[in-house]
N, CA and C of each residue as an Amber inpcrd file, in Angstrom:
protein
   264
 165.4230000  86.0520000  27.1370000 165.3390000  84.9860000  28.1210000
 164.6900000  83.7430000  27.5110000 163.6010000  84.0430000  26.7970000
 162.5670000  82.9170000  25.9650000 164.0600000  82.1650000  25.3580000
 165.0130000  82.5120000  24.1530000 165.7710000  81.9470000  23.3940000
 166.8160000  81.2120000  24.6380000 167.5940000  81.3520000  25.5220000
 168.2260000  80.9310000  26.2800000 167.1910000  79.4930000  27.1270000
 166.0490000  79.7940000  27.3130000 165.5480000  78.9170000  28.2880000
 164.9070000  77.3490000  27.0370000 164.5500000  78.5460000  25.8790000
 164.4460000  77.3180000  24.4270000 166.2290000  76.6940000  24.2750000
 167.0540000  77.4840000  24.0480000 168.1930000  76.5910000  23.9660000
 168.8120000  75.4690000  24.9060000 168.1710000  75.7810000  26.4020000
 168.7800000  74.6670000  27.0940000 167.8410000  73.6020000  27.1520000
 166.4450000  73.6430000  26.8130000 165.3750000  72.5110000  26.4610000
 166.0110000  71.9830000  25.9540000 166.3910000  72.3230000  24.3910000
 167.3120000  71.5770000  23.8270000 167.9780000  70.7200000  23.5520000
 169.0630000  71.6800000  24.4660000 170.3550000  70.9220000  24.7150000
 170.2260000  69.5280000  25.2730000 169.3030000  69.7060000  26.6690000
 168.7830000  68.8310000  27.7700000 168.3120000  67.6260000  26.9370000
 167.0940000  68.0930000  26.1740000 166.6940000  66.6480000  24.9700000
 168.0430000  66.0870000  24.1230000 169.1700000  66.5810000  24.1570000
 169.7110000  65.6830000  23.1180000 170.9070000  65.0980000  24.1860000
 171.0690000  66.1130000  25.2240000 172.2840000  65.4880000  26.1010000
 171.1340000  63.8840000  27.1100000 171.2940000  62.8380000  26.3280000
 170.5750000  61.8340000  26.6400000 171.5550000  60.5290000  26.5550000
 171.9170000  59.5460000  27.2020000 172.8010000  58.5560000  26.8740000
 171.6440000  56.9200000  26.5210000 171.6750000  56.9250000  25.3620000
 170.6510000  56.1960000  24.9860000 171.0400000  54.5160000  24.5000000
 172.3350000  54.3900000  24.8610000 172.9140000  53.1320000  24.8590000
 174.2690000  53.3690000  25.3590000 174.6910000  51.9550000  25.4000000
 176.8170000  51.8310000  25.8920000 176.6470000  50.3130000  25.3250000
 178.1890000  50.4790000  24.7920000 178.4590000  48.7090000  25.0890000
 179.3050000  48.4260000  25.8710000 178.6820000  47.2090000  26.5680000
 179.7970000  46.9180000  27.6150000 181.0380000  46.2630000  26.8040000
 182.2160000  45.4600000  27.8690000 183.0170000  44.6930000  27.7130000
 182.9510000  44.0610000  26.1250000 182.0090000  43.0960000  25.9800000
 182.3310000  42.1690000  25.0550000 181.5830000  42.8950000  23.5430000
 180.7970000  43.7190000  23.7070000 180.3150000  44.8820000  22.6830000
 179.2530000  44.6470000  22.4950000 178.4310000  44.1120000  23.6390000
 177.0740000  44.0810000  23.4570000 176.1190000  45.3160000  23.8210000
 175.4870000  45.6150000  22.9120000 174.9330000  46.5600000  23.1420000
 173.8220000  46.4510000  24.1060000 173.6690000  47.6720000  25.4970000
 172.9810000  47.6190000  26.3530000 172.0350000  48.9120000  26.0280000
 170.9150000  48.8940000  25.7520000 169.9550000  49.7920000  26.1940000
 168.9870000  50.3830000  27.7480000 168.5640000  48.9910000  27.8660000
 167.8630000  48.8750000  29.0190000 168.8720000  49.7430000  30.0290000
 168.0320000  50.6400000  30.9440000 168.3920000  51.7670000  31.8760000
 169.5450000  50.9920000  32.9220000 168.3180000  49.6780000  33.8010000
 169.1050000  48.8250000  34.5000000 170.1660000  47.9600000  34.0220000
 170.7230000  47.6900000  33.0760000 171.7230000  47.2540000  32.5120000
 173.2730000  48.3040000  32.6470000 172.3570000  49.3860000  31.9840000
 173.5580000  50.2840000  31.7330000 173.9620000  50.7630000  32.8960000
 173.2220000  50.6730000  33.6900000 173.4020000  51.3270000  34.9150000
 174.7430000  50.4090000  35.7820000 174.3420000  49.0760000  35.5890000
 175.2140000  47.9980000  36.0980000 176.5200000  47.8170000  35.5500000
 176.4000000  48.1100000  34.2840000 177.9180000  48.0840000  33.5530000
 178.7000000  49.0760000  34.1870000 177.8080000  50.4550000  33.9030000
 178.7150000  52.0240000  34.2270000 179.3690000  51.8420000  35.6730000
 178.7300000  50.5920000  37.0580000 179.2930000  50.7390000  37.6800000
 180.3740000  49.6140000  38.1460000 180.2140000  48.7720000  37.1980000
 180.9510000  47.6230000  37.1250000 182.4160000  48.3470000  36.1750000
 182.1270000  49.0630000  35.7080000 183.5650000  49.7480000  34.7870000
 184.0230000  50.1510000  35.9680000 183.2150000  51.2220000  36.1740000
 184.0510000  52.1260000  37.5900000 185.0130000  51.9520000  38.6690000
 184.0830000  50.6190000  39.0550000 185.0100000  49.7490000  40.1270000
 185.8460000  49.5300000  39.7450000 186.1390000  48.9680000  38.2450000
 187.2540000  48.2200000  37.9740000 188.3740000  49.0890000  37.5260000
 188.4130000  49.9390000  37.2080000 188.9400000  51.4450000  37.1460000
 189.3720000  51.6540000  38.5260000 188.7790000  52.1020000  39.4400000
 189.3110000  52.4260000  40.9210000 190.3700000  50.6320000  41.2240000
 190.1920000  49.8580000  40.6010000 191.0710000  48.9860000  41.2670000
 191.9650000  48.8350000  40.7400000 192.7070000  49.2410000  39.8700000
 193.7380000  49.1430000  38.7870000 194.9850000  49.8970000  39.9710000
 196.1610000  49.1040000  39.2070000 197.1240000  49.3240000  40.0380000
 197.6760000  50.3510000  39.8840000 197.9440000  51.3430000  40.7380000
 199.0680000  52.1450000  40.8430000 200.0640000  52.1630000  40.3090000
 200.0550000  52.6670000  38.9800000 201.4530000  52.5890000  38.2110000
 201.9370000  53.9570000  38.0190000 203.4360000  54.3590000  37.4080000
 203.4040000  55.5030000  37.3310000 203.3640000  56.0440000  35.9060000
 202.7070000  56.6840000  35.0960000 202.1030000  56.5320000  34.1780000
 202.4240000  57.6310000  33.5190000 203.6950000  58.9420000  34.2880000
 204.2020000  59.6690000  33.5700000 205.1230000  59.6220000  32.2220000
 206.2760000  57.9050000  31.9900000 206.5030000  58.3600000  31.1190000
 205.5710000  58.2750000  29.7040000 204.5510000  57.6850000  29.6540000
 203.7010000  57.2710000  28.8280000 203.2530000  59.0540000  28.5630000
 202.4940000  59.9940000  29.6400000 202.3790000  61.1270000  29.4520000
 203.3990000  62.1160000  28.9770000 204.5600000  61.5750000  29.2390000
 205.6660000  62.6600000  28.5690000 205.8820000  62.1510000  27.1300000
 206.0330000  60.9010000  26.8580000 205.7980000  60.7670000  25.5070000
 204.7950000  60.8770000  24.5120000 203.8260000  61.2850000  24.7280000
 202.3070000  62.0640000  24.0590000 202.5440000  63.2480000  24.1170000
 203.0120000  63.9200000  25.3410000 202.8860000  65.5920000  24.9330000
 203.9710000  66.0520000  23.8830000 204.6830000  64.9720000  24.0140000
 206.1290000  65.2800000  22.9810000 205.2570000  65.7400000  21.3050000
 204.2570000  64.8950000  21.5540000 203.5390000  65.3850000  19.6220000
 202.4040000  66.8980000  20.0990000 202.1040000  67.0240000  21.1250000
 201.1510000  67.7620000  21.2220000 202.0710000  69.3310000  21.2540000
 201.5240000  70.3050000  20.2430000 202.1590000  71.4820000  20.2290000
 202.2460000  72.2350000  21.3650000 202.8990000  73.2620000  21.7770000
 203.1270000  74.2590000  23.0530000 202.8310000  75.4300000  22.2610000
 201.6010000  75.9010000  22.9490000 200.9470000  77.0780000  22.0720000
 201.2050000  78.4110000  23.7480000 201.2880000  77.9200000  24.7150000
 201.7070000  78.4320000  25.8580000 203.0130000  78.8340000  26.3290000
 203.4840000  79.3200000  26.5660000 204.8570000  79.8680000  26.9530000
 204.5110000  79.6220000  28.3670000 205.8340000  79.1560000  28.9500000
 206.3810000  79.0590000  30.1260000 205.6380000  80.1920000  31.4440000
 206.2720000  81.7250000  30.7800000 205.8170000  82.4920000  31.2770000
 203.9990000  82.7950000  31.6620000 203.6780000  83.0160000  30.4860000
 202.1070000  83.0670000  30.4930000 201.5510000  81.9780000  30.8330000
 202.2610000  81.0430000  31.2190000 201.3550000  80.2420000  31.6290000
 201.4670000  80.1040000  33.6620000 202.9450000  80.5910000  34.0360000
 203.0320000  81.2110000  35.2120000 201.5250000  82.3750000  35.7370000
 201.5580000  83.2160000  34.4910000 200.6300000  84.7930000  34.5680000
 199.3090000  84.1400000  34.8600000 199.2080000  83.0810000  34.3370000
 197.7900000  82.7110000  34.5130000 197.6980000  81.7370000  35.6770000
 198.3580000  80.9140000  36.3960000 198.0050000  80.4460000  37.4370000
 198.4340000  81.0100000  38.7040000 198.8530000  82.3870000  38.4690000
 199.1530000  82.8920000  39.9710000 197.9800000  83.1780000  40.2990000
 197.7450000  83.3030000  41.8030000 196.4870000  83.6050000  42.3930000
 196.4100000  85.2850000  42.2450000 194.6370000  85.4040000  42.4500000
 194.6650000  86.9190000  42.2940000 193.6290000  87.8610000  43.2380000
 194.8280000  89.0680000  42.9070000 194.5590000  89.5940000  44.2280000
 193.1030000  90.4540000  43.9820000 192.5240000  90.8300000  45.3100000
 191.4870000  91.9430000  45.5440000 191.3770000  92.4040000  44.6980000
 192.8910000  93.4150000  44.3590000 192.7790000  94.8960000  43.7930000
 192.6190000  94.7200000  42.8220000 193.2190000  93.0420000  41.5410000
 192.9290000  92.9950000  40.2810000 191.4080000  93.3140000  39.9570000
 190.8160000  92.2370000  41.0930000 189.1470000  91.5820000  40.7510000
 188.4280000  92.9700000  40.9130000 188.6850000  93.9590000  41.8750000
 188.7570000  95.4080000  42.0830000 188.1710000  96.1110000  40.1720000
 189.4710000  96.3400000  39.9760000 190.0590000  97.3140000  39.1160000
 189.2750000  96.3780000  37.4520000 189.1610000  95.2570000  37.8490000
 188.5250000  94.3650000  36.7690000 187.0420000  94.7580000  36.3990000
């Protein structure tokens, strides 16, 4: 338990966001800064137009390999029953 509760100290100390740059690439440290950018991106993100943006996605997966089969990949998103989680 000691090694698990030392590993997420850790983790916690390094998962820290200790700068961003905004827009023009200025680097922001200050908490209240970054804070203002992250939500000044956001917005501007939620306001972007509605486009449809599949064929851009079908032409990227075209390079990305298919390590999944059709099938197994059916096997894995059917829902599951009792008796599996049961017998599991």
């Amino acid at each position: 338990m000691k090694l698990f509760h030392h590993s997420t100290i850790k983790r916690r100390i390094h998962n820290n966001i200790t700068h961003i740059l905004n827009q023009q690439g200025v680097r922001l440290e200050n908490h209240g800064d970054m804070e203002k950018e992250l939500i000044r991106h956001f917005k501007s993100v939620h306001q972007e137009p509605s486009i449809n943006r599949k064929p851009a996605i079908d032409k990227i997966k075209k390079h990305i390999p298919k390590l999944i089969i059709d099938e197994h990949n059916h096997l894995l998103l059917h829902p599951v029953t009792l008796q599996e989680v049961e017998y599991a």
